[in-house]
C-alpha positions as CSV (number, residue, x, y, z in Angstrom):
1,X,70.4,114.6,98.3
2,X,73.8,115.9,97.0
3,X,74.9,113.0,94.8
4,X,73.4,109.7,93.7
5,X,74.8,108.6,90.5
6,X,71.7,107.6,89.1
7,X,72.1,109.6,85.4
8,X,75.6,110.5,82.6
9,X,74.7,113.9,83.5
10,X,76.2,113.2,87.2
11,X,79.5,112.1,85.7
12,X,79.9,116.0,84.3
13,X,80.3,117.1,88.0
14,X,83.0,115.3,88.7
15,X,86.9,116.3,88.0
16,X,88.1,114.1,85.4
17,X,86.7,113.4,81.9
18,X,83.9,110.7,82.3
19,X,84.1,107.6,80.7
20,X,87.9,107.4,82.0
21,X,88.3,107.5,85.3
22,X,84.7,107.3,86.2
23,X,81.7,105.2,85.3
24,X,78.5,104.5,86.4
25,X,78.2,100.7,87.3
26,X,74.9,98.3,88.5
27,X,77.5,97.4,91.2
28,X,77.3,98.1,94.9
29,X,74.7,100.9,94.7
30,X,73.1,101.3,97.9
31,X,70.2,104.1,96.9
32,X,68.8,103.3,92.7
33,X,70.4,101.1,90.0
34,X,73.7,103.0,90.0
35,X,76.8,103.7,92.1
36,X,79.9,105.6,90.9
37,X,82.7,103.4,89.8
38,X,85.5,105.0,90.3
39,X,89.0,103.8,89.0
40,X,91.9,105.6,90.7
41,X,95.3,105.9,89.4
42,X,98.7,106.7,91.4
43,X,99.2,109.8,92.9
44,X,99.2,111.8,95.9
45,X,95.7,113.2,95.9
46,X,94.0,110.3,93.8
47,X,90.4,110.7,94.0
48,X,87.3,112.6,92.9
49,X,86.8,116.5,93.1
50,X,82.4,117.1,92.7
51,X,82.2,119.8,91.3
52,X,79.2,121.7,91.0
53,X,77.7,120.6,94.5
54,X,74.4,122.2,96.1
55,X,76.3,125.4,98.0
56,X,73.3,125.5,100.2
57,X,73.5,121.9,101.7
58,X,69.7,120.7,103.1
59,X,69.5,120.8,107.2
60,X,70.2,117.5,108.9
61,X,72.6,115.9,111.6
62,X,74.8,113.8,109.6
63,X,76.9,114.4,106.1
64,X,76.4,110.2,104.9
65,X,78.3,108.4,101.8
66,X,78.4,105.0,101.1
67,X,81.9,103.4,99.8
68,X,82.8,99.8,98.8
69,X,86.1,98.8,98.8
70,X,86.8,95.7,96.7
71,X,90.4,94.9,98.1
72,X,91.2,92.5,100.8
73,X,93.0,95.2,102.9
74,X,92.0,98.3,104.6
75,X,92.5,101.7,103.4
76,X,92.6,104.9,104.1
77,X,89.8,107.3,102.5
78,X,90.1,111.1,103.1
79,X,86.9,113.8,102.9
80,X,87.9,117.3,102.1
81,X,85.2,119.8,102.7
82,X,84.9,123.6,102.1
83,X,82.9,126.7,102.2
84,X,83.0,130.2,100.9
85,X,86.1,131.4,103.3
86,X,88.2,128.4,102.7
87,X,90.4,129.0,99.9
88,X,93.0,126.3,99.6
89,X,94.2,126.8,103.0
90,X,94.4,123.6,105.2
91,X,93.1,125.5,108.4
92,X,90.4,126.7,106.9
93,X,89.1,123.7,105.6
94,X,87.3,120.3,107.0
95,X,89.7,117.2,106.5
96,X,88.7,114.2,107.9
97,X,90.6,110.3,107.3
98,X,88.7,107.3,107.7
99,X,89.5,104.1,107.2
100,X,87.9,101.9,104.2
101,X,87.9,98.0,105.4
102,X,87.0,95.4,102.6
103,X,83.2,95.4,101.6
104,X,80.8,98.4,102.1
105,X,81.7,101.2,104.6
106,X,78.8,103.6,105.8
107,X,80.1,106.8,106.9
108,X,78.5,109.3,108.7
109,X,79.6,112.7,109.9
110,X,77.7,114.8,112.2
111,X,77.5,117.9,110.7
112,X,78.3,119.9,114.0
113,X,81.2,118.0,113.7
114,X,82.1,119.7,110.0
115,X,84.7,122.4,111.6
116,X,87.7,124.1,110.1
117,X,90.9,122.3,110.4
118,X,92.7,124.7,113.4
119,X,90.7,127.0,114.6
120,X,87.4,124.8,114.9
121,X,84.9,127.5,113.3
122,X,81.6,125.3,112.4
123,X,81.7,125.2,108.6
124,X,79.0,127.1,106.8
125,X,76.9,124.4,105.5
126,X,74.7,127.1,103.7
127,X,78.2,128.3,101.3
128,X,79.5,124.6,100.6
129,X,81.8,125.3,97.7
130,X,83.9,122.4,97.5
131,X,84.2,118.8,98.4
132,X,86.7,116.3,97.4
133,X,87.4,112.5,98.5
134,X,90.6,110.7,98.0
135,X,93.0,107.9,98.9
136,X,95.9,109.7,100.2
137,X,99.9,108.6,98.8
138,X,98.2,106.3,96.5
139,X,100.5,103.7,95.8
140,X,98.4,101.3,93.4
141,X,95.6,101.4,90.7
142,X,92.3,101.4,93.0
143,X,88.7,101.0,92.6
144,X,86.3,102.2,94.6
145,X,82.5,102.2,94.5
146,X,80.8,105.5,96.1
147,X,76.8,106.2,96.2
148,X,74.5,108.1,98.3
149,X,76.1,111.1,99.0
150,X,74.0,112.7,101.3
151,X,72.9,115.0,104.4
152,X,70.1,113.3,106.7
């Protein structure tokens, strides 16, 4: 299990100061009591940076997260995903959009889908070093509700 927002000590992994941006809430949670409440503001790259994720990631076929979107529209909900020869480069990295309709969303990945953005080299799921999820061009305050974080 990579996150499941189930303790405060969760909320220090994450790129913002807690207590802000990001709380725990008895909302939504789809795995234990808690999901992560997350509260985003404008910007281009509004979202959550985990830092401190396991860099050898459990075997499994599918990278899974649960998200609940609260608004009566659909948006969009980007998953940035990179290993030790990354960098900050975009084609060396995994980006994938989805797109959050209202209510819960389930999404699943297969992991031998997890492949650099150009060149298609599998990502190293055994030297994760960084994951982020976002709402691209965000126009509005949003809230979103992510739990279970997860490889299965």
């Amino acid at each position: 299990m990579q996150f499941d927002f189930e303790s405060q000590e969760e909320l220090k992994k994450l790129n913002w100061e807690c207590h802000k941006w990001f709380e725990l809430s008895e909302q939504h949670a789809t795995s234990g009591k808690y999901s992560l409440k997350a509260t985003l503001p404008l910007g281009e790259y509004a979202g959550v940076h985990f830092q401190e994720i396991r860099s050898d990631w459990p075997k499994g076929n599918h990278f899974k997260m649960d998200v609940y979107n609260p608004e009566r529209d659909a948006m969009t909900f980007h998953i940035r995903i990179d290993d030790h020869k990354s960098g900050w480069d975009y084609a060396n990295r995994f980006d994938l959009s989805v797109k959050l309709n209202p209510g819960m969303n389930s999404i699943s990945i297969p992991t031998d889908s997890i492949r650099t953005n150009i060149n298609h080299r599998p990502m190293n799921l055994k030297r994760i070093k960084r994951m982020m999820v976002f709402i691209p061009d965000n126009r509005q305050k949003r809230e979103i509700h992510i739990d279970h974080i997860r490889i299965e």
